[in-house]
N, C-alpha and C positions, 0 to 999 in steps of 0.2 A: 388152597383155592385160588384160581386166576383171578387177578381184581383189574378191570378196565377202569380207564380215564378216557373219560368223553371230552371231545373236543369239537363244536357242531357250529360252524358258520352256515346259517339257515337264510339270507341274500342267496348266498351262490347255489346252494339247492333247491331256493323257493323258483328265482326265475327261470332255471332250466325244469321244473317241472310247468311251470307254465307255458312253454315252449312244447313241451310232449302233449299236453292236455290238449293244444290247437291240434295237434297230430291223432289223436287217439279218443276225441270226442266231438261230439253230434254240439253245432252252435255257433253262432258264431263269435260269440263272446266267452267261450270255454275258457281260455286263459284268463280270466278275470273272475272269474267263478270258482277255480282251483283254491284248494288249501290241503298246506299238510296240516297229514293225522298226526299230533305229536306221538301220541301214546304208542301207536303203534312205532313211531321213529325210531323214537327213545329204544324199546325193546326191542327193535331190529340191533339198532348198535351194542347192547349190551347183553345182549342175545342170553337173556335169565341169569350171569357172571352177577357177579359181586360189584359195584361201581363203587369205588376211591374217591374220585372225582366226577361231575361233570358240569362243563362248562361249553351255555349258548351264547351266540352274539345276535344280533341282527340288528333289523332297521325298520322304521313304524313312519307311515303306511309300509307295507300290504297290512301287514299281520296286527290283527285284533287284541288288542290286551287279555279280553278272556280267554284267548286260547293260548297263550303264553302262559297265561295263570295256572292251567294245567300240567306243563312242565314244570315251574317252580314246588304246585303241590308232590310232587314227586322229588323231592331234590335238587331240583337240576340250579344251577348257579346261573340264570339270566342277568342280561347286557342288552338293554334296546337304547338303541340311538337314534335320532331324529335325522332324518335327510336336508341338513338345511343347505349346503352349499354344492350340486352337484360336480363343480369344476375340479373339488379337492378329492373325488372319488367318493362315491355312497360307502367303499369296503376298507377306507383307509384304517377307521380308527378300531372297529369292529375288527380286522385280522391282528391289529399289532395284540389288543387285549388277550385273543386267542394265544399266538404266539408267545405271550408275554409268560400266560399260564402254562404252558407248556415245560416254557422253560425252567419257569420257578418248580414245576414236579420233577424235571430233571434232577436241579440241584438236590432239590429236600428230599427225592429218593434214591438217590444213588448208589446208598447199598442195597436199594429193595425195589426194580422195576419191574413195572410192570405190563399192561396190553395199551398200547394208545388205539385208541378208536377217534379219528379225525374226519368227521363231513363237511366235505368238500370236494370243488374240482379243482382249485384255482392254486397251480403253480409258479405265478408270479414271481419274478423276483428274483430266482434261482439262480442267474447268470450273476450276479453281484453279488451273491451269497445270501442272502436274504431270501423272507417267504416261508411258506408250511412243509416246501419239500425240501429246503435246508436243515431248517428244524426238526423233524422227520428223523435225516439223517443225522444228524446229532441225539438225539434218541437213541436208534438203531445201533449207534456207536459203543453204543453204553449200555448196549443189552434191553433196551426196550424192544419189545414185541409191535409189528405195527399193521393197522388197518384200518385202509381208507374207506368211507363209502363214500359212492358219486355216481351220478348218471354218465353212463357208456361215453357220449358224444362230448359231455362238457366239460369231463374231466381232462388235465393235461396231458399229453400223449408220454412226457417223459416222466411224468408222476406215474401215472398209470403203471406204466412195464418196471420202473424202481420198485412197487408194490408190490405186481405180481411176481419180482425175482424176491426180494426179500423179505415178502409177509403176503398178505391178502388184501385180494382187490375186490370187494363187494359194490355189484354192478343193481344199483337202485333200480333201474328199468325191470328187474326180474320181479319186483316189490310194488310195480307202481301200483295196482291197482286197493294194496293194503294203506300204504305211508303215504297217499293223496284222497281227499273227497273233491266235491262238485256242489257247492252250493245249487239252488237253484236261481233260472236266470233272473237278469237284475231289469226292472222296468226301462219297456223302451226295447229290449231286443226280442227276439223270437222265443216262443214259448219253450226254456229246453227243463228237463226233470233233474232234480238232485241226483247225487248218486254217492251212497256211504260207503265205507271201508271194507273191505272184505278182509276176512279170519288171516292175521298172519301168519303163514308156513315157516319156520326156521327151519325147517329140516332142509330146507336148500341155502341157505345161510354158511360160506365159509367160516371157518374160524380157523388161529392161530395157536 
């Protein structure tokens, strides 16, 4: 049976779904009202496979403790970090942890790899050798199977086309309307309605 390793930097896909939201919803405060659906995230990425690993990062504000809490009840190995010093970057310490995990399942399976499922867009770094699409490739090297998800526009252009030459590139835009809700709106703006997740389809779900 394929066993996937999650790997989900939830910054980089939270604010580019808030980006879409202003695009694709009634309000004027939509991007502030967005939240992803873990549940549904979680099982886009690991699309009913067997999970090994998985491992979240992110950064508190936006995201609610309780909805984190619902990834953990699932397994998932959560990482929230406090935004205290913007200058040193909100995704410094949250990518290395990523990264870091990555690599220690390299080592420790080396004679047994298997699918990386990696959320993200952020190919950072590459030119120095550093970053999720060096690592990636170091993976890839070694017989790891690889698959990014990210939204269309925010992902890296040269991550992107590495993906879709040597694994899959799951484009989250095709998803949004399952892996995002709508709060309703917050006092003070225009009266706009919630709006909950709809049924996710895997049947349009690449896989490797």
């Amino acid at each position: 049976m394929d066993r996937v390793f999650i790997y989900w930097d939830n910054s980089n896909i939270f604010h580019e779904a808030q980006r879409l939201a202003e695009e694709r919803s009634s309000g004027s405060d939509a991007r502030y009202r967005v939240r992803i659906e873990f549940s549904n995230m979680y099982r886009l990425a690991h699309a009913d496979r067997m999970v090994e690993r998985a491992v979240a990062a992110g950064s508190i504000p936006p995201e609610l403790r309780h909805l984190w809490n619902r990834l953990e009840n699932s397994g998932v190995d959560v990482h929230l970090f406090a935004r205290i010093n913007p200058e040193h970057g909100e995704q410094e310490i949250p990518d290395r942890l990523l990264q870091l995990r990555m690599l220690e399942d390299t080592v420790d399976y080396i004679d047994d790899p298997g699918i990386v499922v990696l959320l993200t867009g952020d190919g950072a770094g590459y030119l120095e050798g550093a970053g999720f699409h060096r690592t990636l490739e170091r993976m890839h090297n070694r017989n790891w199977r690889i698959e990014i998800m990210s939204w269309e526009y925010a992902c890296n252009q040269r991550m992107k086309r590495w993906a879709q030459e040597n694994g899959i590139f799951v484009a989250l835009d095709d998803f949004y309307d399952s892996v995002t809700f709508l709060e309703p709106s917050r006092p003070g703006h225009p009266l706009a309605e919630s709006r909950y997740p709809v049924e996710l389809d895997l049947s349009k779900r690449q896989m490797s």
